[in-house]
ROLUM-410333 format. One record per residue (C-alpha): residue in one letter; x, y, z. Coordinates in pm, whole numbers, padded with zeros to 5 digits, always signed. Each point is the difference from the previous one (the first is absolute). Example, Ala and Ser with C-alpha at 12.3 -4.5 7.8 and 13.67 -1.06 7.14 Angstrom:
2
A+01230-00450+00780
S+00137+00344-00066
***
This chain:
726
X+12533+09105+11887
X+00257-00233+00080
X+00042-00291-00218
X+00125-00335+00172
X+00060-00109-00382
X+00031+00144-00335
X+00027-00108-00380
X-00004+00190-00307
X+00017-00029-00391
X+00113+00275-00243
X-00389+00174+00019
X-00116-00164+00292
X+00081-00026+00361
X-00145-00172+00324
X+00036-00001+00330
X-00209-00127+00316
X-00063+00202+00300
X+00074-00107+00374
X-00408-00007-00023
X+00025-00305-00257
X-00139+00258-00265
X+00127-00059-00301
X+00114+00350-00222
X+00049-00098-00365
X+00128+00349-00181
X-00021+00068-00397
X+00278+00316-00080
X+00065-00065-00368
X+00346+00114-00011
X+00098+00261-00245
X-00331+00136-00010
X-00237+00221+00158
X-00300-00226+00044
X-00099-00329-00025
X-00080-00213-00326
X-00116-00384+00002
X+00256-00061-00241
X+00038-00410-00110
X+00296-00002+00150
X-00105+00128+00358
X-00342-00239-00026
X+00274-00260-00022
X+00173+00101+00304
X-00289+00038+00170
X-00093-00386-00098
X+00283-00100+00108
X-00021+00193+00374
X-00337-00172+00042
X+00146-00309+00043
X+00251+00131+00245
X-00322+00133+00218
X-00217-00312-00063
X+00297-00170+00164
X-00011+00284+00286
X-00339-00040+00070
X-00032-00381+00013
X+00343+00045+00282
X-00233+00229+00197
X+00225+00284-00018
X-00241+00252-00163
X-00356+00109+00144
X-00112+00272-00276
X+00167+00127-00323
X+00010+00388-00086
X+00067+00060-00360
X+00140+00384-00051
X+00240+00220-00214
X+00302+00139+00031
X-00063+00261-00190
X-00087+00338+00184
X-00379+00072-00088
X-00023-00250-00285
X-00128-00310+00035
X-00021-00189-00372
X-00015+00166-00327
X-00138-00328-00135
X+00091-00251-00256
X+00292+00068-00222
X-00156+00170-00301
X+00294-00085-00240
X-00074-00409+00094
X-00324+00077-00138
X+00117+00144-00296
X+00239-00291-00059
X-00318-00257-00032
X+00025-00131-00353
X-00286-00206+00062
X-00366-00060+00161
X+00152-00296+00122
X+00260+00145+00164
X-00164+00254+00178
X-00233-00238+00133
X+00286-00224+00154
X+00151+00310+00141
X-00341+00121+00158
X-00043-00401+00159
X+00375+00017+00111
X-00063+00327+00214
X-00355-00142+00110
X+00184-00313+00111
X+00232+00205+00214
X-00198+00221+00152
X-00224-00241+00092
X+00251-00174+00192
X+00052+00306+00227
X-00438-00021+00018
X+00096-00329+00133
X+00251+00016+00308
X-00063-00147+00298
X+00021+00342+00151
X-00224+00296-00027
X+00132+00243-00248
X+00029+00385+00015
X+00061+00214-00289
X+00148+00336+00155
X-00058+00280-00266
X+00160+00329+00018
X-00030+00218-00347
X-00161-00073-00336
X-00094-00409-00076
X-00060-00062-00336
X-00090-00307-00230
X+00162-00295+00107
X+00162+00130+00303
X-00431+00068+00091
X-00087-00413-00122
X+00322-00084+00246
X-00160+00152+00316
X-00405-00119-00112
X+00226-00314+00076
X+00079+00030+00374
X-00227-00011+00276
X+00014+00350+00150
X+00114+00336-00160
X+00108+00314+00172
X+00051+00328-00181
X+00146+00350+00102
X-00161+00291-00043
X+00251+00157-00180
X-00129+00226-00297
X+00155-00213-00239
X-00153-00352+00118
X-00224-00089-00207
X-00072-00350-00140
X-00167-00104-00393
X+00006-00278-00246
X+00080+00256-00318
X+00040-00276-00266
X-00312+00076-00217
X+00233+00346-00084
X+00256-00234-00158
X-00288-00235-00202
X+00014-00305+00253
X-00156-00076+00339
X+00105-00164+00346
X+00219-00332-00111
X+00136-00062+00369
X-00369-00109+00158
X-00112+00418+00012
X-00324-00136-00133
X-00049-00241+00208
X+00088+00106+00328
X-00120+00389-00037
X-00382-00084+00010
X+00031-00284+00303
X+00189+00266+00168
X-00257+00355-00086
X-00278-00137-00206
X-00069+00026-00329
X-00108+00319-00040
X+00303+00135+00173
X+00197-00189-00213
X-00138+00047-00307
X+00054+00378+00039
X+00363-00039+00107
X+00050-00245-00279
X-00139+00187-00311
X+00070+00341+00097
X+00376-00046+00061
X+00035+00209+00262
X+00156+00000+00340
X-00216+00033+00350
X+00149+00163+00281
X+00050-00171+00352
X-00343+00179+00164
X-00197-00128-00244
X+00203-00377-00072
X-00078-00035+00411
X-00386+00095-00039
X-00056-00267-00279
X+00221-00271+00152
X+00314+00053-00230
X+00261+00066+00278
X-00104-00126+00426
X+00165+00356+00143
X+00157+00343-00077
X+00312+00075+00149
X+00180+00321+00048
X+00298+00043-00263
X+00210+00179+00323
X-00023-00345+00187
X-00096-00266-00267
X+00293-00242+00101
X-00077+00034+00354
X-00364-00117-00093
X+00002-00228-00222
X+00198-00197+00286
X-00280+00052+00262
X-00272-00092-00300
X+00220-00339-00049
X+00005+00007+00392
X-00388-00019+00010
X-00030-00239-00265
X+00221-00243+00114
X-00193+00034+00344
X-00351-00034-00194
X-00124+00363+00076
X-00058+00028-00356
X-00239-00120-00248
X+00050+00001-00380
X-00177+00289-00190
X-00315-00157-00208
X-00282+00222-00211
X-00267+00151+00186
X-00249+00009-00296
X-00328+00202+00075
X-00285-00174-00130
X-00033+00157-00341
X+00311-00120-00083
X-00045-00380+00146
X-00284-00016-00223
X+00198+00077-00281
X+00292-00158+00069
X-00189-00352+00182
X-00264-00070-00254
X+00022-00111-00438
X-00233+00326-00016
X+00193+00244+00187
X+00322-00117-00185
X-00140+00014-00328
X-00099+00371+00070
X+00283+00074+00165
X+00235-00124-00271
X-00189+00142-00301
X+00029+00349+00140
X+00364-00063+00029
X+00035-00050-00389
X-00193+00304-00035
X+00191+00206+00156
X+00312-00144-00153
X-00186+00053-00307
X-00068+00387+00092
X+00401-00015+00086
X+00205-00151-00194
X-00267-00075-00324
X+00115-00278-00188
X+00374+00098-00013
X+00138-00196+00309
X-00071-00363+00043
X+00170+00005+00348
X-00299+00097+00181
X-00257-00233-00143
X+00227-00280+00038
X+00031+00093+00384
X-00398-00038+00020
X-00016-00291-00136
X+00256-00175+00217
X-00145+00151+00298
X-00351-00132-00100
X+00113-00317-00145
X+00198-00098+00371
X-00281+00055+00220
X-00105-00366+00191
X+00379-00127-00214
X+00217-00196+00215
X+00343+00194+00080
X+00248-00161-00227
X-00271+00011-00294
X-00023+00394+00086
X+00342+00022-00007
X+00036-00192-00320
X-00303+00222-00181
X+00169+00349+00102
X+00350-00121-00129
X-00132-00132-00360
X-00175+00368-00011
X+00373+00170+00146
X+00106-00230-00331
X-00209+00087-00255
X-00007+00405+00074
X+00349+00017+00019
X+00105-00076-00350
X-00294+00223-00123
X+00124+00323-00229
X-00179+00204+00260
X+00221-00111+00298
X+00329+00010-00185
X-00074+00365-00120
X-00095+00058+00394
X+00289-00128+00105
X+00203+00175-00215
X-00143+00349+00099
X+00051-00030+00334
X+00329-00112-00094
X+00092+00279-00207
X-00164+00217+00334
X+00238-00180+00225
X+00283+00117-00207
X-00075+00326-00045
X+00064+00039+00331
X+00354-00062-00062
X+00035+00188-00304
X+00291+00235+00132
X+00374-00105-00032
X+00130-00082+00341
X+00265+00300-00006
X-00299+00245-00049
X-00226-00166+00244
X+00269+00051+00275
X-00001+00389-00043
X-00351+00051+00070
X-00120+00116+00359
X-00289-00023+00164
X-00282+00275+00001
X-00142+00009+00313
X-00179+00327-00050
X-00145+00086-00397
X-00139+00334-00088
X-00346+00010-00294
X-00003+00317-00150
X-00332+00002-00188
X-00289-00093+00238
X-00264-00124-00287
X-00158-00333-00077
X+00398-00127-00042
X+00158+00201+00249
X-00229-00148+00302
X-00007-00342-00115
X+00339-00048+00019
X+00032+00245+00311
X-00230-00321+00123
X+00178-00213-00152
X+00334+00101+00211
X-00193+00027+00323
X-00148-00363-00049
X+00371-00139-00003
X+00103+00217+00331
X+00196+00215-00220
X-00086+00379+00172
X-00109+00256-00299
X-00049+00354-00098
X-00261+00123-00233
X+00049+00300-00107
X-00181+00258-00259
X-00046+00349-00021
X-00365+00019+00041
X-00221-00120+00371
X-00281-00113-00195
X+00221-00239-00209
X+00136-00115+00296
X-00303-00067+00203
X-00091-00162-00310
X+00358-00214-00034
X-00033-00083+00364
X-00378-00108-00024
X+00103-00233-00254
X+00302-00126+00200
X-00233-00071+00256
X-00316-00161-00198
X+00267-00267-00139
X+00131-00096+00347
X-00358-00032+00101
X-00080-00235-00259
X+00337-00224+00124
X-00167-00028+00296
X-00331-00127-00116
X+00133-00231-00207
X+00236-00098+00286
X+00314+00113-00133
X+00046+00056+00324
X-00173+00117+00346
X-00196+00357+00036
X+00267+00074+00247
X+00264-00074-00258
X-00116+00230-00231
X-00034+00260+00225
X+00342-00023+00130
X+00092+00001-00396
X-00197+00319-00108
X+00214+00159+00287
X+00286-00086-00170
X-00117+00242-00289
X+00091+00386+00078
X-00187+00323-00245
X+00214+00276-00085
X+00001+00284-00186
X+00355+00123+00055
X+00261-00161-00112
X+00184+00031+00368
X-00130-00320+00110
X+00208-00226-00242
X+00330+00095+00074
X+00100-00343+00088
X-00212-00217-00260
X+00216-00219-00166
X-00179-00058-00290
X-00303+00285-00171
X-00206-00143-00277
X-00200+00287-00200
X-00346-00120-00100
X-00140+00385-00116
X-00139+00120-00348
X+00177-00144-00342
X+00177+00299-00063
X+00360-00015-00072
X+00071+00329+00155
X-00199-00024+00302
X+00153-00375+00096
X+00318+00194-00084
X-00042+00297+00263
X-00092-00291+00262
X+00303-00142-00034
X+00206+00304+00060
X-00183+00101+00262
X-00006-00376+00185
X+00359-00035-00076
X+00083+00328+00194
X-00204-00036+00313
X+00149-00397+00015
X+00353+00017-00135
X+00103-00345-00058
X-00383-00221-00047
X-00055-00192-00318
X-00265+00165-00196
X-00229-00189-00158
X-00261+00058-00226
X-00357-00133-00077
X-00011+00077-00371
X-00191-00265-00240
X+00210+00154-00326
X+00176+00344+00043
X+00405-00049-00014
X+00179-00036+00302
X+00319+00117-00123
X-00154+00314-00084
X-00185+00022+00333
X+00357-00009+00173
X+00124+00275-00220
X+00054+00305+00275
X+00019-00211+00316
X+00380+00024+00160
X+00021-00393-00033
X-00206-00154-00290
X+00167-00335+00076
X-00278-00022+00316
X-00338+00034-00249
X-00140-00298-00114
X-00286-00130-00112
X-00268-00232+00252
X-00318-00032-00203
X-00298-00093+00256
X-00322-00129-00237
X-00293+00090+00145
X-00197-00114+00244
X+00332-00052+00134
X-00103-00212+00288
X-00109-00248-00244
X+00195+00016-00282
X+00337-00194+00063
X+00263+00093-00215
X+00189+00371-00020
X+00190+00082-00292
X+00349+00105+00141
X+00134+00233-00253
X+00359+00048-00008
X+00138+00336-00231
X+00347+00022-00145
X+00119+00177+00294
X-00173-00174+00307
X+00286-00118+00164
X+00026-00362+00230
X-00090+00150+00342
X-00335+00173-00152
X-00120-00353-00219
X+00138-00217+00305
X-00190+00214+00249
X-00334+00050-00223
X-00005-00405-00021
X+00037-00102+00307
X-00291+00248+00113
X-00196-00141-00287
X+00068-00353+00166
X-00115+00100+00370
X-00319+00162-00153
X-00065-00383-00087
X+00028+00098-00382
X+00140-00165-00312
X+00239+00256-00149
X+00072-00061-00371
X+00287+00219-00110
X-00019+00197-00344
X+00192+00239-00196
X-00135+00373+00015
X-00139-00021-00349
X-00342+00190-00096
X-00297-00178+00189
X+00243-00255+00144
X-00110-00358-00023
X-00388-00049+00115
X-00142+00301-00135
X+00180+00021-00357
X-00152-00376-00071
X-00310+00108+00135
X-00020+00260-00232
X-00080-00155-00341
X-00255-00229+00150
X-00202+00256+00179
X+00051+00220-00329
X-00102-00277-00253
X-00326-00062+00225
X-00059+00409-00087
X+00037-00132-00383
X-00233-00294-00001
X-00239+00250+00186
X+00009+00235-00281
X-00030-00263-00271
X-00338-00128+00153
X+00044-00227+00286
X-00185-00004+00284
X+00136+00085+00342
X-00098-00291+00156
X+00096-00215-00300
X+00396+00112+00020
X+00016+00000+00395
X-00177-00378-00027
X+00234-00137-00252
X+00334+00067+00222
X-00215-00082+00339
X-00065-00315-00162
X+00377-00058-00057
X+00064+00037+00357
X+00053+00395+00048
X-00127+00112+00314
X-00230+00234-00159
X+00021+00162-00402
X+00192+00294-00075
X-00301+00235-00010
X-00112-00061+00299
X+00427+00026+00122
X-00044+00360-00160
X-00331+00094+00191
X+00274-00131+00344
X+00266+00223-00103
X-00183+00294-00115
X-00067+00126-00342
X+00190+00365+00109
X+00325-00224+00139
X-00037-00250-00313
X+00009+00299-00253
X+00282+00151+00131
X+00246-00359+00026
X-00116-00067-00390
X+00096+00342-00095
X+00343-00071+00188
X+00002-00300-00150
X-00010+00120-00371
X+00265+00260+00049
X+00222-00257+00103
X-00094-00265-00243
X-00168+00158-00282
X-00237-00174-00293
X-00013-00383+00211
X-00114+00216+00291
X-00251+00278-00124
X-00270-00030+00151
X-00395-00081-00129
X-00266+00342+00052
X-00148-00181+00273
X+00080+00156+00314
X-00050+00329-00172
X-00365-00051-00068
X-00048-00148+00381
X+00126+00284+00151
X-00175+00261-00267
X-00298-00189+00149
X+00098+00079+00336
X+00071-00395+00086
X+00312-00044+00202
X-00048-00365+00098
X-00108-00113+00342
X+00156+00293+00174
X-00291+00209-00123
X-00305-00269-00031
X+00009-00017-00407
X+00211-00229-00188
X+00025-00251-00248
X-00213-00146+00281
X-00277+00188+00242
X+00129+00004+00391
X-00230+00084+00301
X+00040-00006+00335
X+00400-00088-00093
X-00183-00320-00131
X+00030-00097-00366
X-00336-00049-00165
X+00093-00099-00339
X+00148+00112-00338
X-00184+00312-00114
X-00208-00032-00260
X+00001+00328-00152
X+00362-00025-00021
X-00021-00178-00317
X-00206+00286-00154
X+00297+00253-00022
X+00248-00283-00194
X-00305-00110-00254
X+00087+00198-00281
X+00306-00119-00018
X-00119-00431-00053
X+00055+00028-00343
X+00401+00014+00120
X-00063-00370-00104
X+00169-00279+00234
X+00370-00052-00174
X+00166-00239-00117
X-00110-00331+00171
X-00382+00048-00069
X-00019-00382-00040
X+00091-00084+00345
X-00256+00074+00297
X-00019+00336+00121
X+00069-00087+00312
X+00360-00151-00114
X+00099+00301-00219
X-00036+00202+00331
X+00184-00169+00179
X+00279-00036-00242
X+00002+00365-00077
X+00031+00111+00376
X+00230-00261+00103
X+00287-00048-00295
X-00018+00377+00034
X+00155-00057+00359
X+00226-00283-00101
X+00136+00171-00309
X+00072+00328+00270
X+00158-00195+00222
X+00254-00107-00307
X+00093+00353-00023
X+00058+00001+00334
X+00208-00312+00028
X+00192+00148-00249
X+00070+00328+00149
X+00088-00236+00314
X-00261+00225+00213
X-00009-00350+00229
X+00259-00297+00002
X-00210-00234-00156
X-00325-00162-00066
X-00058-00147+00341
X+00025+00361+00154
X-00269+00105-00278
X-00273-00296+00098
X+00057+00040+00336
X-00053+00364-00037
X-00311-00059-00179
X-00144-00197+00216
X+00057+00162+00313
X-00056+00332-00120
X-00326-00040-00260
X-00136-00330+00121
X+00098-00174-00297
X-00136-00378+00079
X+00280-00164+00191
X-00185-00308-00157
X+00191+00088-00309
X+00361+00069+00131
X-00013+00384-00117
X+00008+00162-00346
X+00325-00188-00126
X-00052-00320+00110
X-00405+00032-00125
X+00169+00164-00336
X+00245-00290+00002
X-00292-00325-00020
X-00267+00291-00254
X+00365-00061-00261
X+00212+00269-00077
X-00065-00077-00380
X-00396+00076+00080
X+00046+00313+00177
X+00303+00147-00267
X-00230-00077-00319
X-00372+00153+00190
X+00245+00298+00087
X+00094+00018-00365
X-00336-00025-00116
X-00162+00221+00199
X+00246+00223-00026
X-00048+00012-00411
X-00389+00044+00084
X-00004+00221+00318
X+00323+00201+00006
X+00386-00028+00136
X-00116+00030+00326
X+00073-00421-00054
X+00271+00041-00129
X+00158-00360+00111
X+00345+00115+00203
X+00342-00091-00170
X+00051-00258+00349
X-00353-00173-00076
X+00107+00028-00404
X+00331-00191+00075
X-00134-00257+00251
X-00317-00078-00264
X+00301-00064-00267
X+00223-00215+00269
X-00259-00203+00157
X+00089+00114+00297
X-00249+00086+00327
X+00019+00244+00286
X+00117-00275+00234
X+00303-00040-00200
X+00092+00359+00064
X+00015-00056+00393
***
């Protein structure tokens, strides 16, 4: 392009082309993508005037709107802005000052092209609904969404309103409530974006689109609605229907935990025949009024406790870390293959390795059904995932991973076993990190017998690892900078939260996890009925009860982490008969059909009713301490100040740096309802004072297993609150 004039701002630059194309370019500077910060939505106020003056001189035919960024386009709004609202008030002026701007770009005298090359998100998504054309690349990582309902709000810069005029209702109800992105193929089949462009040549064509708009060649993208969905979108009926199954399936979804999604409904339903600016002015009251709920600040402050995590390490251990363009999985079960898959889904080429064929044509098989899946939820393309399972190599030598740079173990929990691996990877690699997929066995230990036991560490996938975000990164007294620098940084291009923790017994997720799937064994014994305890902490938010977590993880697995867990721990962590019984009654969960629930067909069918049978002798256990409160309270209490208590001990023994690193933690790695800001900050609002006298009472009536920790102890007697520990 060359540019007969050029102006720029600090995040913000524009030039127009001998073509009398206008190029107006957001690169944030000092950052690697783009945020609609208030600052840069005043800069870009400002430029509009500049091109409304432009425009009215004749000296610009069309407008392309890009980024400088290299395959990102906008990140979205600036989360820590929304944060900063103090009030509904302000949040609704802020959502009607970015409607008011955007709206001026909706009307220049020019047509408008939003050129979109990698992922669009939130606001940067409600700034292109606002020009007149939109071009995307094909580039894996384009993809465009309006995400707010994951931080409690919706749409505030005129998402709501121009989403449905632009894909119909339908289309944008699904985008809308579900959060998540759609890639280019699909945003150019319902209307979203006018072409796909290849990434290789994207500049080249988003000039010869601008070309054939400013000739006429091409016509705005508008719905084409079959006639099912005109009669449900055109008629008071069809709307009706339409929008009632909508708060059904938010009510399948998100219960009544979230009021994000319900408000979204009802501004969608409440615009339709509403002038523009009342449209505008109903979305941002709603932006207003969600904003400044409990349930959007403890959103927000998850995914800003995510975004840190990212940048836990110092900056003089971050720089010693090196790439890993080639991993090694020794272990090719369940674990091993996912995150063999895992790699291969991020272009990262992989080894799986075992000892045994079967095990891994089994590993492999599983590699393979996952990348399938990608592609039929669109992940990405058949082709793509293809092209990734090729990345994924079977071995049973060890030969082939002479040049990994990094081998994670995933095999049996056997100290001596993961031990022999490690000698045995170390020698046929020489100098890779070695990293292993233990859930509580010592890493220090592990690296006793390896030539450099500064290279083991600790990277703790949860399974299923494709879904499960976070990976505990487990750091022993001897890993040294390289190894943790290294380990992160692979955790970070897996698309991964790492969370780091101190090689302690069980970690971080698992130790907490521990006295609340225990104290679910108790209240089983005493007389409680399975679904009873697994309703009482679904009703709190959890995404299912602990007993039917256990029948997940596996009665045989289960038995043996509780078993770890009370040698490490003693009395607070022995653990309830239980598990015992299940397995003397040859239940191992859902792996073999019979749990605390019945599975068929890999289908739950319900909890099992005989279950109850083998724990009825013991109802008489009677229900502790707080027998005048509801049931369904004392069960929750007992499970859950069990976890808060254990994660006092482990405050204490500084296992993680604080508690934002334990809620975050929580929530990414036991679905622990975002809703409530994690364990701490939940703990924090229930009242220390509460939770340290239940723990004493219970623990007078039910044993020293609640015990209340000398941290909780001293914070009950200060008056002080997790938060003030950060």
């Amino acid at each position: 392009m060359n540019a007969s004039t050029s102006e720029a701002t600090s995040d913000l630059s524009f030039k127009v082309d001998r073509d009398h194309v206008g190029w107006l370019t957001f690169d944030r500077q000092g950052a690697s993508v783009n945020v609609l910060t208030p600052a840069l939505m005043q800069e870009l106020d400002a430029l509009l005037s500049q091109l409304e003056s432009r425009i009215a001189n004749g000296q610009m035919l069309a407008l392309v709107i890009e980024s400088g960024k290299e395959g990102a386009f906008f990140a979205g709004a600036d989360v820590e802005a929304i944060a900063n609202l103090s009030s509904a008030a302000q949040a609704r002026e802020a959502a009607s000052v970015g409607q008011r701007i955007f709206r001026r770009i909706e009307r220049l005298r020019v047509p408008t092209i939003a050129a979109v090359d990698g992922a669009c998100m939130g606001g940067g998504t409600e700034l292109i609904l606002h020009c007149d054309y939109r071009i995307a690349s094909d580039r894996s990582s384009t993809s465009i969404g309006l995400p707010e309902v994951r931080l409690g709000i919706l749409p505030g810069f005129g998402g709501t309103v121009k989403l449905p005029a632009l894909v119909g209702m339908q289309n944008a109800l699904g985008i809308i409530l579900s959060g998540k992105p759609v890639r280019p193929a699909r945003a150019q089949r319902i209307g979203l974006v006018d072409r796909v462009a290849p990434s290789a040549r994207f500049r080249s064509a988003v000039s010869e689109f601008a070309a054939e708009v400013v000739s006429k060649r091409v016509q705005p993208a508008t719905p084409q609605l079959g006639f099912a969905q005109r009669l449900l979108e055109r008629t008071g009926p069809g709307r009706r229907i339409m929008f009632g199954a909508a708060r059904k399936q938010a009510a399948a979804e998100v219960g009544s935990f979230y009021p994000a999604p319900y408000r979204a409904i009802d501004v969608l339903s409440s615009a339709v025949g509403l002038k523009a600016d009342a449209a505008y002015a109903l979305e941002a009251t709603a932006l207003g009024e969600l904003a400044v709920t409990p349930e959007s600040r403890n959103l927000v402050r998850v995914f800003r406790l995510s975004q840190a995590a990212r940048k836990a390490l110092p900056p003089d251990v971050t720089e010693r870390g090196r790439p890993v363009e080639k991993m090694c999985v020794i272990g090719a079960g369940v674990m091993g293959g996912a995150i063999a898959e895992l790699a291969a889904a991020h272009d990262i080429p992989v080894v799986l390795k075992d000892i045994e064929q079967d095990a891994l044509d089994s590993g492999l098989r599983h590699a393979a059904d996952l990348l399938r899946k990608a592609a039929v939820a669109r992940v990405f393309s058949d082709e793509e995932a293809s092209l990734k399972f090729a990345l994924i190599t079977g071995t049973l030598e060890y030969g082939d991973i002479e040049d990994a740079d990094l081998v994670i173990e995933a095999v049996v929990e056997r100290m001596a076993v993961k031990q022999q691996v490690f000698r045995e990877a170390e020698a046929a690699t020489g100098n890779a990190v070695l990293a292993t997929n233990t859930s509580a066995l010592s890493v220090d230990e592990m690296a006793n017998g390896v030539v450099r036991p500064g290279a083991v560490l600790g990277l703790h996938f949860f399974n299923p690892v494709h879904k499960m975000p976070l990976v505990e990164v487990v750091a022993g007294p001897r890993t040294d900078a390289e190894a943790l620098a290294t380990g992160f940084g692979l955790i970070l291009a897996l698309g991964k939260t790492p969370v780091l923790v101190a090689d302690r017994p069980g970690f971080l997720v698992n130790r907490l996890l521990a006295p609340y799937l225990n104290e679910a064994g108790f209240l089983l014994e005493e007389g409680r009925g399975v679904e009873d305890i697994d309703a009482a902490l679904e009703s709190f938010g959890m995404p299912m009860g602990p007993l039917r977590l256990l029948d997940e993880i596996g009665f045989d697995v289960a038995r043996h982490a509780s078993r770890e867990m009370a040698s490490s721990f003693g009395d607070r962590m022995t653990p309830s008969g239980v598990l015992d019984r299940m397995i003397d009654d040859a239940r191992l969960g859902r792996k073999n059909g019979l749990g605390f629930h019945r599975y068929q067909d890999g289908r739950d069918r319900g909890a099992d009713p005989t279950v109850e049978a083998l724990f009825a002798k013991n109802s008489a256990l009677a229900a502790g301490p707080a027998a005048s409160a509801s049931d369904a309270e004392e069960v929750r209490s007992r499970c859950l100040y069990g976890m808060v208590n254990e994660a006092a001990h482990a405050l204490e023994e500084e296992v993680v740096d604080g508690p934002d690193s334990v809620d975050l933690a929580m929530v990414l790695g036991t679905g622990f309802p975002p809703f409530r800001g994690g364990l701490l900050r939940w703990a924090d609002a229930e009242g220390i004072q509460k939770i340290h006298d239940a723990l004493t009472e219970y623990a007078g009536a039910l044993g020293s297993r609640f015990a209340p920790a000398p941290l909780l102890v001293r914070m009950a007697e200060q008056n002080r609150t997790f938060t003030d520990l950060n």
